[in-house]
C-alpha positions as CSV (number, residue, x, y, z in Angstrom):
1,X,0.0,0.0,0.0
2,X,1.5,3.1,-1.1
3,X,0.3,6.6,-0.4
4,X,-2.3,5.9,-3.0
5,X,-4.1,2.8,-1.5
6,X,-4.8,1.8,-4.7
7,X,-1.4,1.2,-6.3
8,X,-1.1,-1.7,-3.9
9,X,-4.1,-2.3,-2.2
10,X,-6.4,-2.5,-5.2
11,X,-4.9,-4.5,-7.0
12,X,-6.6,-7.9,-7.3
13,X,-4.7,-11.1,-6.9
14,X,-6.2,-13.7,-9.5
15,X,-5.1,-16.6,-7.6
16,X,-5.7,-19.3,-10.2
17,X,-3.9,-17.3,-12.8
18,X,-0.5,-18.6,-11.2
19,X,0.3,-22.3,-11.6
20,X,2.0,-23.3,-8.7
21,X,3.2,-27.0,-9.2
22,X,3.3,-28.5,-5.7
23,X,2.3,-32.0,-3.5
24,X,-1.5,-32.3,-4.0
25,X,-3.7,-31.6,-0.5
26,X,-4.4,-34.6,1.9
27,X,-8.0,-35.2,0.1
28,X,-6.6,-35.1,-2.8
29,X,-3.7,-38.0,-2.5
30,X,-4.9,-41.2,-3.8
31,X,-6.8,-39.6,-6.6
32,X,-4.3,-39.8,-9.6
33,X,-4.8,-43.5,-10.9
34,X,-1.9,-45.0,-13.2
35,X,-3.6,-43.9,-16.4
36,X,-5.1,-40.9,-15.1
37,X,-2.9,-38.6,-17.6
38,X,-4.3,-41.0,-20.4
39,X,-7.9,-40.0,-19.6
40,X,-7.1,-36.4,-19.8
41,X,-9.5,-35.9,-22.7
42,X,-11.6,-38.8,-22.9
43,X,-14.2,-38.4,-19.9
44,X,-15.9,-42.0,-19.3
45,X,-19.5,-42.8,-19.7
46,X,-21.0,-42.7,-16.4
47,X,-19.5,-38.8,-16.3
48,X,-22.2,-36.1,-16.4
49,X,-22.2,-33.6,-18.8
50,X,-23.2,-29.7,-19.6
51,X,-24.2,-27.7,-22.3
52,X,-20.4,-25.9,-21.8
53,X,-18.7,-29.2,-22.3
54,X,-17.7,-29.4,-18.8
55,X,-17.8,-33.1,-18.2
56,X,-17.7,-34.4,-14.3
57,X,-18.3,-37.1,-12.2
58,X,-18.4,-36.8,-8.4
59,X,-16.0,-39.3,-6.4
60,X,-17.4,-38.3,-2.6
61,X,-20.6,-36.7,-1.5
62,X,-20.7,-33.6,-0.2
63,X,-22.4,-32.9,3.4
64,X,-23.4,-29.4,3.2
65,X,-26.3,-27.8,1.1
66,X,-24.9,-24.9,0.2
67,X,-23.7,-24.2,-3.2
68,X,-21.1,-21.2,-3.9
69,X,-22.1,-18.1,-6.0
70,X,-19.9,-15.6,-8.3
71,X,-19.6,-13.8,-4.9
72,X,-18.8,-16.2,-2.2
73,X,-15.2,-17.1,-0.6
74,X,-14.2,-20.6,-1.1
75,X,-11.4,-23.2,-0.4
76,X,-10.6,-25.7,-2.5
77,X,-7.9,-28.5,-3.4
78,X,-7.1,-29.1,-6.5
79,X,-4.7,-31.5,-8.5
80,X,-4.7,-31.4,-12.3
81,X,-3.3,-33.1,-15.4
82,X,-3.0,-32.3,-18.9
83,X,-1.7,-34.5,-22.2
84,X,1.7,-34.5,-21.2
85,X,1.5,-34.3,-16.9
86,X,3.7,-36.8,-15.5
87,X,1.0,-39.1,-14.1
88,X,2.5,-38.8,-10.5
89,X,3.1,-35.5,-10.5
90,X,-0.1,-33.4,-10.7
91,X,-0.2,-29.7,-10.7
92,X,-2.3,-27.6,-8.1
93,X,-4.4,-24.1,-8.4
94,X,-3.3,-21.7,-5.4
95,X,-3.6,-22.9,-1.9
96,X,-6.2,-24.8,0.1
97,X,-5.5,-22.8,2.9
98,X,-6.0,-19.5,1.6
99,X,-9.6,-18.6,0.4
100,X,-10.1,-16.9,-3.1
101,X,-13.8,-15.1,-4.1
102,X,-15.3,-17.6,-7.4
103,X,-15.3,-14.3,-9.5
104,X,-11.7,-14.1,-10.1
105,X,-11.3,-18.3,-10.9
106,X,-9.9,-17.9,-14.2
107,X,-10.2,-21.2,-15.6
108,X,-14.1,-20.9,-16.3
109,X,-14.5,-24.8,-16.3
110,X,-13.5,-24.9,-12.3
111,X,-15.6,-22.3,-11.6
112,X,-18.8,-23.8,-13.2
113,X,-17.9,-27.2,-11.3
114,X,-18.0,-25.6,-7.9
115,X,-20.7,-23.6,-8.3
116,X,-22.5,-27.7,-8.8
117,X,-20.2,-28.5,-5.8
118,X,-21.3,-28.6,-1.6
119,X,-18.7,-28.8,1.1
120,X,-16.8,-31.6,1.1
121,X,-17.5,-32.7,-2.1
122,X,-14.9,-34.2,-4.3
123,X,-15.4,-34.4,-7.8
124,X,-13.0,-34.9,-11.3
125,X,-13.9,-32.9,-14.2
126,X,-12.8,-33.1,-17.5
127,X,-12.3,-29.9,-19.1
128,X,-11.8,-28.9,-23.0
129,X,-9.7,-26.2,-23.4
130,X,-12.2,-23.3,-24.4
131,X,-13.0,-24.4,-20.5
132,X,-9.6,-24.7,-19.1
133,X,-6.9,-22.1,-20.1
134,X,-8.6,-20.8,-23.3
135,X,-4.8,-21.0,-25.1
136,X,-3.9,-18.2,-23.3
137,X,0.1,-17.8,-23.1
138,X,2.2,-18.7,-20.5
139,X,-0.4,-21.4,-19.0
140,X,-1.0,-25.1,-19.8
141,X,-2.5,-25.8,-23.5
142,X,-5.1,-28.3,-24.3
143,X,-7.9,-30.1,-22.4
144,X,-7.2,-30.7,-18.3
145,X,-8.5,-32.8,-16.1
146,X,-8.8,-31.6,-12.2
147,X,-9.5,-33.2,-9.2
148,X,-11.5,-31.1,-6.9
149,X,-12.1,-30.9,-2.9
150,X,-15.0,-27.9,-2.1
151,X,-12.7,-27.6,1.5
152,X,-15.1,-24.4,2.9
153,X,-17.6,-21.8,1.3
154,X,-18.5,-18.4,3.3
155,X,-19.7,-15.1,1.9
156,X,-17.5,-12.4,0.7
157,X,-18.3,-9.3,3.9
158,X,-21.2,-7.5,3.2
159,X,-21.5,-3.8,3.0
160,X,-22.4,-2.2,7.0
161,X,-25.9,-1.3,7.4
162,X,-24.3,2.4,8.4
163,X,-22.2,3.2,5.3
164,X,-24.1,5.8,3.8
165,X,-22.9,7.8,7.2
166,X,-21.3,7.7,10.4
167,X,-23.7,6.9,13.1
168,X,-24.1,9.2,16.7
169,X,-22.2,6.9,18.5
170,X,-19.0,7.0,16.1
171,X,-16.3,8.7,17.4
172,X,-14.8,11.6,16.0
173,X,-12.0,13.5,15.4
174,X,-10.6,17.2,14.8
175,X,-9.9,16.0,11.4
176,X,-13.1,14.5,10.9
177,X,-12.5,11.1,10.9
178,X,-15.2,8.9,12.2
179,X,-14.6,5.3,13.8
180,X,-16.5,2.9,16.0
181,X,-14.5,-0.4,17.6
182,X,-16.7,-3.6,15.8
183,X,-14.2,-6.0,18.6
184,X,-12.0,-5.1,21.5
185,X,-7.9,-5.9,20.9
186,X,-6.0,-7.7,23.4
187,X,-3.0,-5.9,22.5
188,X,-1.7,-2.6,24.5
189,X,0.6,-0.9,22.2
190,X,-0.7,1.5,19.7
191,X,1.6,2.0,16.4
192,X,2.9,4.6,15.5
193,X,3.1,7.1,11.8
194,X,6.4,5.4,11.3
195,X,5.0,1.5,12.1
196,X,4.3,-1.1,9.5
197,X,1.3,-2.7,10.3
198,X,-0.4,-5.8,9.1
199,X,-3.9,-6.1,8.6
200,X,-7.6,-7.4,7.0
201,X,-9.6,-4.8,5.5
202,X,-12.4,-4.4,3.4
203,X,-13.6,-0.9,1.9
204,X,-16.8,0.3,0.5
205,X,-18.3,3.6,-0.9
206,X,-21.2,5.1,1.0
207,X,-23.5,3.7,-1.8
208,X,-22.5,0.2,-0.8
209,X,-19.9,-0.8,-3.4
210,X,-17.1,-2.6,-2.4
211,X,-14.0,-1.4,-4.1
212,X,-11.5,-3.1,-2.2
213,X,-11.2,-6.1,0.5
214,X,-8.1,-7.6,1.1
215,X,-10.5,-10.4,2.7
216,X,-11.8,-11.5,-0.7
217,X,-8.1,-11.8,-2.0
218,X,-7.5,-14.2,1.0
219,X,-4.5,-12.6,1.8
220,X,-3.4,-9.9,4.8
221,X,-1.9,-6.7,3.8
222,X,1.2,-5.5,5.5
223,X,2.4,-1.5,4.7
224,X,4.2,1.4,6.7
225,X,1.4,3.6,7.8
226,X,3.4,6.6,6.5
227,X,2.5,5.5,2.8
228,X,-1.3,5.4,2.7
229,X,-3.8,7.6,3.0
230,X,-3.6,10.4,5.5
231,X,-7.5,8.8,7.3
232,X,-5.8,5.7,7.4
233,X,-2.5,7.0,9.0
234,X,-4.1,8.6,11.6
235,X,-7.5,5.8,12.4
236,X,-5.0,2.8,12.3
237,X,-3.1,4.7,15.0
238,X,-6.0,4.6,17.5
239,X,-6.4,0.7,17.1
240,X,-4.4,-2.3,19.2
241,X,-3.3,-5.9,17.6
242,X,-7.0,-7.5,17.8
243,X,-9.0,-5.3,17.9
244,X,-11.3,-4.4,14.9
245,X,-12.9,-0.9,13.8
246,X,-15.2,0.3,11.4
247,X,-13.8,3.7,9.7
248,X,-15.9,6.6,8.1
249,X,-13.0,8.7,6.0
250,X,-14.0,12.0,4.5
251,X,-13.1,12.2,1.4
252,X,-10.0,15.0,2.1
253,X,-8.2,12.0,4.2
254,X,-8.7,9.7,1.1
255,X,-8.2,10.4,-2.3
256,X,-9.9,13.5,-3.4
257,X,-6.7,15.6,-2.6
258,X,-4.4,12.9,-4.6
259,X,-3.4,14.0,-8.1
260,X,-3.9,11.1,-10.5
261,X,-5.2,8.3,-7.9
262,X,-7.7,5.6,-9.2
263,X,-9.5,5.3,-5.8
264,X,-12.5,6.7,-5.0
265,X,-13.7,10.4,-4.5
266,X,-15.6,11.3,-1.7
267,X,-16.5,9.5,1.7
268,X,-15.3,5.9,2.2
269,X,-15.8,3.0,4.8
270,X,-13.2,0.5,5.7
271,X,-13.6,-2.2,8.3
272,X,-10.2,-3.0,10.0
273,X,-8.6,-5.5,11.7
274,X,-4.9,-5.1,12.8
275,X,-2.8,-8.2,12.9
276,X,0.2,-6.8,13.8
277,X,2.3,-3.8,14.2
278,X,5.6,-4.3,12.9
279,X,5.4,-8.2,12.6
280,X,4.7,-8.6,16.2
């Protein structure tokens, strides 16, 4: 995060756009069959099929009911195969541990089969490759065939029922910044202008938008609090490690004072957590 918190902040990780090749989750370990690479393409009969071309065939039950929208957070594993994958040696989308929103999945195939998917549902599906990487460069050509754990599914954070403005109880500054603690830290120290701070945030415009949420991109964001902008400088110094706070920033502590910044004009709302105040 830089002092335009978009440079950084907004920028949105596609996590299934990097190929990370890497030892398959625990659900995932006796999936790959000696001539799985073989069937990278030819699907068998009993597999169900849509009018995409996504063919699939579900290997364990789920035991949830709820199926995963465009919006929702999920966790998955994955291992996958094309023509030419070593049969041993699958590849894997992102991380299980870390939750990505199901309107950044790149591969479109993947993100059709979840939304069909309930937790703990395991599932191969075969993928043409209109489906799979589309031919773009730099990723694997061809058809793919993925094996699929739905690990978790929760919503992406809604926008606060107080957004459009900062309600009596808020509290307020000389500067007119606005704040109201949504949970108590257990930390005592307070950081500083000069600290780097880690944190979860998600930020909205007072119509409800979100325009930013490090929470969807399942992934904390750590910055020195002398780089970002001035409301956040100042609000993230009245916070302890814990404790979480809902920020109303006029828009003269955000970006409408910032030449040539992409963010938002005008009032804005973050919810904060802070993690940590120079990795402590």
């Amino acid at each position: 995060m830089t002092s335009s918190l978009s440079r950084i902040s907004l920028v949105v990780f596609l996590v299934f756009s990097a190929v990370a090749l890497c030892t398959p989750h625990s659900a995932l370990a006796q999936s790959a069959s000696p001539s799985a690479a073989g069937l990278v393409d030819n699907p068998p009969a009993d597999a169900q099929k849509t009018a995409s071309g996504l063919a699939y065939r579900i290997e364990t039950p789920g035991s949830g009911t709820v199926k995963p929208t465009d919006t929702d957070l999920v966790k998955v594993a994955t291992s996958f195969w094309t023509k030419t994958t070593p049969q041993d040696k699958p590849g894997t989308f992102g991380a299980p541990t870390r939750p990505m929103q199901m309107s950044q999945i790149i591969v479109p195939g993947l993100r059709e089969a979840l939304a069909l998917m309930t937790t703990g549902e395991k599932m191969r599906i075969w993928l043409p490759e209109k489906l799979a990487f589309g031919g773009a460069t730099g990723k694997p050509a061809g058809p793919l065939m993925i094996d699929v754990v739905l690990l978790d599914v929760s919503p992406a954070p809604q926008a606060p029922p107080d957004v459009a403005a900062p309600p009596a109880d808020a509290q307020k500054t000389k500067s007119g910044l606005a704040s109201r603690v949504l949970k108590p830290g257990t930390g005592t120290e307070h950081p500083k202008g000069s600290s780097t701070v880690t944190v979860q945030y998600s930020g909205w415009t007072p119509d409800g938008k979100m325009f930013d949420s490090s929470v969807t991109r399942g992934q904390a964001a750590s910055f020195p609090l002398g780089n970002v902008i001035a409301g956040w400088t100042e609000g993230v110094q009245l916070m302890v490690v814990g404790e979480k706070r809902r920020f109303w920033i006029p828009g003269k502590l955000a970006y409408d004072n910032i030449e040539q910044s992409s963010g938002p004009k005008g009032m804005l709302v973050f919810d904060i957590e802070l993690l940590a105040i120079n990795g402590k």
